[in-house]
DOSE-800346 format. One record per residue (C-alpha): x, y, z; residue in one letter. Coordinates in steps of 0.05 Angstrom, whole numbers, plus 5000, padded with zeros to 4 digits. Each point is the difference from the previous one (the first is absolute). Layout:
# residues N
XYZa;...
This chain:
# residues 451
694087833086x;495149625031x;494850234971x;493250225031x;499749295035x;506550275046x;504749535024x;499649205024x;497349895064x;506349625036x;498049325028x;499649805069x;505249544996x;505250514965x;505450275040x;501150745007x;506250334973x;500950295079x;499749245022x;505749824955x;504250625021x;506549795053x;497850205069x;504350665021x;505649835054x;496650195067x;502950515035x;503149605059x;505949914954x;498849175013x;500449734930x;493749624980x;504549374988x;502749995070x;492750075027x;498849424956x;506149525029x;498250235076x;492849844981x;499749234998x;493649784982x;496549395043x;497849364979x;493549775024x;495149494978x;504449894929x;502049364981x;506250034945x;500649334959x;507649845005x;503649504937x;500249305025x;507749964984x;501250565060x;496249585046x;504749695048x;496949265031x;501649995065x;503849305010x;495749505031x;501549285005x;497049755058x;492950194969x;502649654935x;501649415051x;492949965033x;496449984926x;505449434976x;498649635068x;492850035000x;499849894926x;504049315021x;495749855056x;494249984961x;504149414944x;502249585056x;505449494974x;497249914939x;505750244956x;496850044941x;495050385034x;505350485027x;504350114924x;492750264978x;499250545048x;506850224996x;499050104931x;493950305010x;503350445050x;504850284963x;495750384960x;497150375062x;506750015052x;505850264978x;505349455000x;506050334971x;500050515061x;499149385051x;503649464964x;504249945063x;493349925042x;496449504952x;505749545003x;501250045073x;493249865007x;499849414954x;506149705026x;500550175080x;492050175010x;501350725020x;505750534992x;506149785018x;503750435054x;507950114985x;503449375023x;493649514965x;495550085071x;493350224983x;496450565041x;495449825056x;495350644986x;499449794924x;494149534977x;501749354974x;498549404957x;500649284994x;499549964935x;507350054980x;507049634986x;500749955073x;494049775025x;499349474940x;502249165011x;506849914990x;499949554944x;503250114930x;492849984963x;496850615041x;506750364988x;499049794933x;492850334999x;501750575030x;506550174944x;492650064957x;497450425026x;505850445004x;501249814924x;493050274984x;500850615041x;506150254961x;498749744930x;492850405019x;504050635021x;507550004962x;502050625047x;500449575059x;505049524974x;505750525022x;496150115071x;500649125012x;505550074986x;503150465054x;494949715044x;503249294995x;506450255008x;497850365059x;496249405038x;507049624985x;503150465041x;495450045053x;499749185003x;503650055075x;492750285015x;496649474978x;497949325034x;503149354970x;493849864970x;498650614969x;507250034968x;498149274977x;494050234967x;503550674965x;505549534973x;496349504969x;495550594970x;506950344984x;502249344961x;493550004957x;499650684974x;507649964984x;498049374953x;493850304970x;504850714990x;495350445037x;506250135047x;507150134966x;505849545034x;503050755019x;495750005059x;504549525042x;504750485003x;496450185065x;502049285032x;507050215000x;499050495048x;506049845053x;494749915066x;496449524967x;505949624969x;503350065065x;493649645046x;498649504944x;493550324982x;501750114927x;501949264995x;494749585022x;494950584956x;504449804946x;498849255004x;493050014997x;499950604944x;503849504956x;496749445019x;492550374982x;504450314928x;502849254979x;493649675005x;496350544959x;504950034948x;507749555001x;506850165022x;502350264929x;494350474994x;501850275078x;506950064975x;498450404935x;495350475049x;506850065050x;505050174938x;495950534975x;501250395056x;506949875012x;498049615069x;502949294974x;505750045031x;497750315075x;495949495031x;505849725038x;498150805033x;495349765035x;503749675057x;505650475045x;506650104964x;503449425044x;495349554965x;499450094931x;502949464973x;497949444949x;500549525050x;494750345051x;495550234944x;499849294976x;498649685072x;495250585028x;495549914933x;500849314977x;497449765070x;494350564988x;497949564946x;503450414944x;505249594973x;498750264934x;501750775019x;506349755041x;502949684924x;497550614971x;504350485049x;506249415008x;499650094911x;500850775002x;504949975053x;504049584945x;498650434947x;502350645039x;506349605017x;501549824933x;500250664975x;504250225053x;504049444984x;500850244920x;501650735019x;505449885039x;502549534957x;499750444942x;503650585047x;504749455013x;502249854945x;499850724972x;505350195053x;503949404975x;500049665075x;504149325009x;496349404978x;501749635067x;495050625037x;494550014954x;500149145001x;500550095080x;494650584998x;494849614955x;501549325046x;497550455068x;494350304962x;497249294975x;500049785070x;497250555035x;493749994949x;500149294981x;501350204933x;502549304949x;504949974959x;496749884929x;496250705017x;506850395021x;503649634927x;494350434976x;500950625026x;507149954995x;499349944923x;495150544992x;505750465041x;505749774957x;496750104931x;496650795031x;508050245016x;502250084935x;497350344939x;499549584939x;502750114926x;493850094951x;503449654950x;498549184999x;506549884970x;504350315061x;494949925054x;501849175007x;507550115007x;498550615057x;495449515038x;504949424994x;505050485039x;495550345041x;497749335026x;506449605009x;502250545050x;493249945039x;501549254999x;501949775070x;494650545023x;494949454963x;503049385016x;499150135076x;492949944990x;498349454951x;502149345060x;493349694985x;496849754933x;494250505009x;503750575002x;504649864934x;493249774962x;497250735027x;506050454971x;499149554936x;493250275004x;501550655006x;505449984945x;494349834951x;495050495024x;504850554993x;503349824933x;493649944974x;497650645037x;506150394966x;500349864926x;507550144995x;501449435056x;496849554948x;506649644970x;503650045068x;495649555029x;503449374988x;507350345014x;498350205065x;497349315023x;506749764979x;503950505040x;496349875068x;501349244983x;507750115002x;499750435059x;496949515033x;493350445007x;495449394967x;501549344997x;497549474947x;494349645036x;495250744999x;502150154939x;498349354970x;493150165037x;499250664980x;501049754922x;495649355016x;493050345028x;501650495052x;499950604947x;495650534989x;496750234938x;503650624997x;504149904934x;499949255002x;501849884937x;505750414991x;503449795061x;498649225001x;504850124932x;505250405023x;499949445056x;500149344955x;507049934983x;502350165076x;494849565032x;502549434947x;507050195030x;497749935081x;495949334980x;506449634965x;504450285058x;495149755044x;500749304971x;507249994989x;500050245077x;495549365039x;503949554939x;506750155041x;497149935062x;497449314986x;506449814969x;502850225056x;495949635042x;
């Protein structure tokens, strides 16, 4: 077939057809596979590239301490100096894994033991919170740097975070001064928003309420937060998070009262934070006060123990009159649901409110407090278009109960109105007011013929 030339001469590198035959089974009766298992081969002088994801980094911060330290050393206290090479840094150390470590450093000058005591076998450096003046400007350099650090490196912001909240915990630890220093840093970073309000959650822990730790941090936190930004602005940051109503917290349970909060902080210096906690404590009152009354008078109690219930809660929270007329009125009118037809709506309200009469009148002794339910009268008709025509009809009624009297009503119609619906109830008024002023007349006419 081949011809005279005889077959292909097989290349060197070809493989015989005995070499790709399976080996016979020796005669042992040992499998070749279990001679291969027992038969581990031996690694030597082999290096095996592994993936970089099944590497695991052995935990290290105290070298990650000595290159943040030395790094610092070599700034000194020039701040600006020290936001460049943490920035720098960050792109060589790995500060998401030692967030804890960076900030303990930057704070405290080392890492902080449990308890806020730093190790004696650790290195250390001044160039921190706690080795800085304790003024309100360095503080206010420092809240910088820390501002640069995390707008640099937006994964850290969670890490401050639970390390403020931790240092709060650990202030017991701390010197005076040092506690000084992290407050008034505290206060800044609250007011430029680096730090949420949520974080002072930490100061109601009960040993530090209980030794008047949390306290006196509080006074100069507010005092360093006020001056950056104003009282409203702290208060906005506080209601946010629900905490506007728990600073009174910070002092033991057998002193949280208005009147202690006010003293304590007003002779801190922080008068405006004691009317800011006496106003909420009033608000929260009130609305106690309005959802009783509305259970109250749901349940149909006795007029004589809601009047006598009302009287004790005004002078336990120093609440006035023309405010309870108010609340009083915005009870009265939520009890009952109203007829969506304009033409039946003024003769249910007429009824409705002649019953709740002598409920009214026990509130409206002074001037202020009849001009204030006038008020309210014409904010809610005018609020509630069917209420519209009933305006003028239920002025009257209160006048013959003896609710209002003609001097605030002659107010009320002269200037002491509000725009609400103006028009339309100066009109329904004329004829009435007309009535009042000629009785009025015919009334000091007697009395000087009398005379």
């Amino acid at each position: 077939m081949y011809g005279a030339a005889g077959p292909p001469a097989r290349s060197a590198s070809a493989p015989s057809v005995r070499s790709a035959r399976r080996p016979s089974t020796p005669a042992t009766g040992v499998s070749f596979m279990n001679n291969q298992k027992q038969q581990k081969p031996t690694l030597s002088g082999q290096r095996f590239k592994t993936r970089k994801r099944d590497e695991k980094e052995r935990f290290d911060p105290t070298q990650f301490q000595d290159c943040i330290i030395q790094g610092l050393s070599e700034t000194g206290s020039d701040l600006e100096a020290v936001a460049k090479f943490l920035d720098a840094s960050g792109a060589k150390l790995d500060y998401r894994r030692y967030a804890e470590t960076l900030f303990d450093i930057l704070v405290a000058g080392g890492m902080l033991a449990p308890g806020g005591t730093l190790a004696d076998d650790m290195m250390r450096t001044d160039v921190c919170v706690f080795a800085a003046q304790e003024d309100l400007e360095t503080m206010q350099a420092f809240a910088q740097v820390f501002n640069k650090l995390i707008r640099r490196y937006k994964y850290l912001e969670k890490g401050f975070e639970d390390e403020v909240k931790k240092l709060l915990l650990f202030l017991k630890g701390f010197s005076e001064s040092e506690r000084n220093k992290l407050a008034m840093l505290t206060g800044v970073l609250l007011a430029n928003g680096t730090l949420n309000a949520s974080i002072l959650n930490s100061l109601y822990n009960e040993n530090l309420v209980k030794e008047g730790v949390s306290a006196a941090f509080a006074v100069k936190l507010f005092k360093s937060w006020i001056n950056e930004k104003d009282i409203n602005a702290v208060a906005s940051s506080l209601r946010r998070v629900s905490m506007d109503n728990r600073l009174m917290e910070l002092f033991p349970a057998n002193k949280q009262s208005v009147e202690h909060f006010t003293k304590y902080f007003t002779e801190a210096g922080l008068k405006e934070l004691s009317e800011y906690v006496r106003n909420q404590q009033t608000i929260g009152a009130r609305k106690e006060l309005q959802k009783e009354l509305q259970e109250q008078m749901s349940r149909g109690d006795p007029f004589k123990d809601i009047i006598l219930y009302v009287k004790e809660e005004m002078k336990k929270n120093n609440i006035p009159e023309p405010v309870v007329i108010g609340l009083i009125w915005s009870s009265v009118m939520s009890t009952v649901e109203w007829n969506k037809k304009e033409e039946l709506v003024a003769e249910q309200a007429i009824k409705h409110l002649k019953q709740y009469s002598p409920l009214l009148a026990a509130f409206t002794t002074q001037g202020q407090s009849e001009l204030t339910l006038l008020l309210k009268i014409q904010e809610y008709c005018y609020d509630n278009i069917h209420f519209m025509k009933a305006f003028q009809k239920i002025v009257v009624l209160f006048y013959k109960a003896e609710v209002l009297s003609e001097e605030p009503i002659l107010k009320w119609y002269k200037d002491a109105h509000v725009a609400k619906g103006k028009s339309v109830f100066l009109e329904q008024m004329k004829k009435f007011v007309e009535w009042l002023k000629n009785a009025e007349e015919e009334s000091e006419s007697e009395a000087e013929e009398g005379d």
